[in-house]
C-alpha positions, 0 to 999 in steps of 0.5 A: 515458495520454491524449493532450493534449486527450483528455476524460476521457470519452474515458479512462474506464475503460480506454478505449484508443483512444489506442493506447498501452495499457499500454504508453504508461502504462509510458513516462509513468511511467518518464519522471515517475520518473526525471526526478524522482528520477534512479532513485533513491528514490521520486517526489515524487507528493505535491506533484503534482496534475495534471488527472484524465484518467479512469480506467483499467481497472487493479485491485489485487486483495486478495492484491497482484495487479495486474491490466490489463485483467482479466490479471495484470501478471507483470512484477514490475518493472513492478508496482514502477514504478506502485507508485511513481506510486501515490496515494491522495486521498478514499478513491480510488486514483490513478497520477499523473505530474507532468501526468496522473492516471488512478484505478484500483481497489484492492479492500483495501489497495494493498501486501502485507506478505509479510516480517518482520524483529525487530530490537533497536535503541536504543528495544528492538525494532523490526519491519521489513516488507517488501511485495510490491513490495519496500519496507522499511518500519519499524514505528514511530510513522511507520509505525504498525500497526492492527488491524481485525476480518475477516470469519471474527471473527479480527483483520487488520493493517494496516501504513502505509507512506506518506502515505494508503497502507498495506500488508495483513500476511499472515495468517502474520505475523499469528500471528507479530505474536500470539506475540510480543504482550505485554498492557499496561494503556491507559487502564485497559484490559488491552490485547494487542499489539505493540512496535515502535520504541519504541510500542506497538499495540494489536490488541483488548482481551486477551479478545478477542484470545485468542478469535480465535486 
């Protein structure tokens, strides 16, 4: 990341005349999480707001692939670490240490939901998603499901995951989301969706949904 006194001009878009590369980015975010969290747990990058530094030629494509510099990053321990200094403000993506913030691009959603799991617990069933980066995260009032219309008329889900990030589910537990769908009436509407942790989400109105599958 910059060098103290280093002009954002200086850091656009992956500018690495600093020498340090991925490399001192690696440093800094290992040196924010484990002075913060001791290895365990997640960062607290939400009460962080250091000064924006520029940004850095780093790229989450569409199915999860983290790219520097236009190569794939194919350490999955090293997607994990930035994933954890990762933030999201007014629609941009940011890697963020208690002192520096670099943006990066992000094409759809940062996460990937590649797993599921269909548990019954007190409140009935409750789905579990594990992401690309090995987050378990429960479906529930916290972490809601949304549903918007793809490009070929079918339906994309869309998991939260924590603050303003979220997390695309693949196309193959969507269909398993679709079989286990149930329609209900909301606000006088038949709707199909899903039940997860004691609250329902709602993907289209029923017609709709039968077309797109």
């Amino acid at each position: 990341m910059a060098k103290q006194g280093q002009t954002s001009g200086q850091r656009h878009e992956g500018n690495d005349s600093d020498g340090k590369g991925i490399e001192g980015l690696t440093a800094a975010a290992r040196e924010a999480v484990n002075g913060t969290t001791a290895g365990k747990g997640l960062p607290p990058v939400h009460l962080w707001n250091p000064p924006f530094c520029g940004d850095l030629d780093m790229r989450i494509a569409g199915d999860g692939t983290w790219f520097y510099m236009g190569t794939p990053i194919g350490r999955p321990a090293l997607v994990r670490l930035f994933s954890t200094i990762l933030k999201r403000e007014d629609g941009k993506h940011f890697l963020v240490t208690p002192v520096e913030k670099v943006g990066i691009r992000v094409d759809d959603a940062p996460f990937l939901a590649v797993e599921m799991q269909n548990e019954a617990g007190d409140r009935g069933r409750l789905l579990r998603f594990r992401t690309n980066v090995d987050d378990w995260v429960p479906c529930d009032s916290a972490h809601r499901l949304r549903f918007e219309m793809a490009a070929d008329g079918g339906l994309t889900p869309y998991l939260h995951v924590r603050a303003d990030l979220w997390a695309k589910v693949t196309r193959a537990l969507y269909y398993d989301l679709v079989d286990m769908g149930e329609e209900r009436m909301v606000d006088g509407q038949p709707m199909f969706g899903v039940e997860s942790g004691g609250e329902f989400f709602a993907m289209a109105d029923a017609k709709q949904v039968r077309d797109a599958v």
